[in-house]
C-alpha positions in Angstrom: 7.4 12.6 15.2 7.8 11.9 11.5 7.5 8.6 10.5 8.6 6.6 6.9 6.6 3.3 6.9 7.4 0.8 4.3 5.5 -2.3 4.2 2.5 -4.4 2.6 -0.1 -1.7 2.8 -3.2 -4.1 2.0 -5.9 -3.7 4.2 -5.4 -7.2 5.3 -1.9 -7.1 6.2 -0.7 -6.4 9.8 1.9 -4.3 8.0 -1.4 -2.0 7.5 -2.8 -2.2 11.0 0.6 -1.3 12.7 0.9 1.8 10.0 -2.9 2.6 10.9 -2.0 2.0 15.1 0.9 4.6 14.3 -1.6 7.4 12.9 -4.0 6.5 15.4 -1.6 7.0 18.1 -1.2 10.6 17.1 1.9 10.6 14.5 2.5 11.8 11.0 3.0 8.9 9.1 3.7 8.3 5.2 3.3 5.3 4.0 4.7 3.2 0.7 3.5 -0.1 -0.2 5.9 -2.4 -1.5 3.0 -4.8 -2.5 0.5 -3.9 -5.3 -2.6 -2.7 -3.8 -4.9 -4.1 -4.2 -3.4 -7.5 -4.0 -5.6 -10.9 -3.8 -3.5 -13.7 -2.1 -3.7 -16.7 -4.2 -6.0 -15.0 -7.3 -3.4 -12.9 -8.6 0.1 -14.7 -10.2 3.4 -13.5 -10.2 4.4 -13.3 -14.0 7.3 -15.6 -15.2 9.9 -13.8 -15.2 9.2 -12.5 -11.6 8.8 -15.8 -10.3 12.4 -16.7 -12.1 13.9 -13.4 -10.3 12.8 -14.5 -6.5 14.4 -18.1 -7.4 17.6 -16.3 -8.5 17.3 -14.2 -5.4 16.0 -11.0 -6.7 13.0 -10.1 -6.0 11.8 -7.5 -8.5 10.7 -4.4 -7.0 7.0 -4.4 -9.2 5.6 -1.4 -7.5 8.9 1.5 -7.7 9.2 1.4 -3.8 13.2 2.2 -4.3 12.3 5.4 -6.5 9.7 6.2 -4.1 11.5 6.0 -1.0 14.3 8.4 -2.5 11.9 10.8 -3.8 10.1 10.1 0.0 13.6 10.9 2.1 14.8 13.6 0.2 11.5 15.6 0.6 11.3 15.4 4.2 13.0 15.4 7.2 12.0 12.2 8.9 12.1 11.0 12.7 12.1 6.9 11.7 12.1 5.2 8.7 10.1 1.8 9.6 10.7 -0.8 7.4 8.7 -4.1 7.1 9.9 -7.7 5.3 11.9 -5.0 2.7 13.0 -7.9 0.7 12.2 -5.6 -2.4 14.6 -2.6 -0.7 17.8 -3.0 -2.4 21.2 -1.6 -0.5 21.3 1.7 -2.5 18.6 2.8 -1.1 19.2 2.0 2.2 22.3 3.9 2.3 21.0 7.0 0.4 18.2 6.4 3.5 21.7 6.9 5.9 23.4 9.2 4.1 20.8 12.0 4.0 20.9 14.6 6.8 19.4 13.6 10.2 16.8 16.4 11.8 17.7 18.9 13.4 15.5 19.2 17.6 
């Protein structure tokens, strides 16, 4: 089974231990971070402008998860496309996610 995770991908994020309990468990899993890696909770600041965006509800998307999940999908014929607190994943992307050709058993 092929396998699209989207998450925080930090090693101290449970987003990373249930992508790293997927591979373990014997799948092929890809995985895109939607949070800068590394990222230090509470030593690194969001800029100004970001912190304005997620007021106005919009987060910005800071590390190209949309451009990389497109690029991801259309390469590949996946099985499940996991997707973790996705607040960054606007709807485009989503439906090119649903609109691209389901595998074939």
């Amino acid at each position: 089974m092929k396998i699209l995770f989207i998450g925080d991908l930090n090693e101290y994020s449970r987003s990373f231990q249930r992508f790293r309990t997927f591979r373990d468990m014997g799948y092929f899993i890809s995985g895109i971070s939607t949070v800068q890696i590394p990222y230090r909770p509470g030593i690194e600041k969001n800029r100004f402008m970001e912190r304005i965006m997620w007021k106005l509800g919009f987060p910005p998307d800071t590390t190209m998860a949309n451009k990389k999940i497109k690029k991801a999908v259309r390469g590949e014929k996946l099985d499940v496309v996991w997707i973790e607190k996705g607040v960054t994943i606007r709807s485009k992307t989503l439906y090119y996610i649903k609109k691209m050709p389901r595998p074939q058993n």
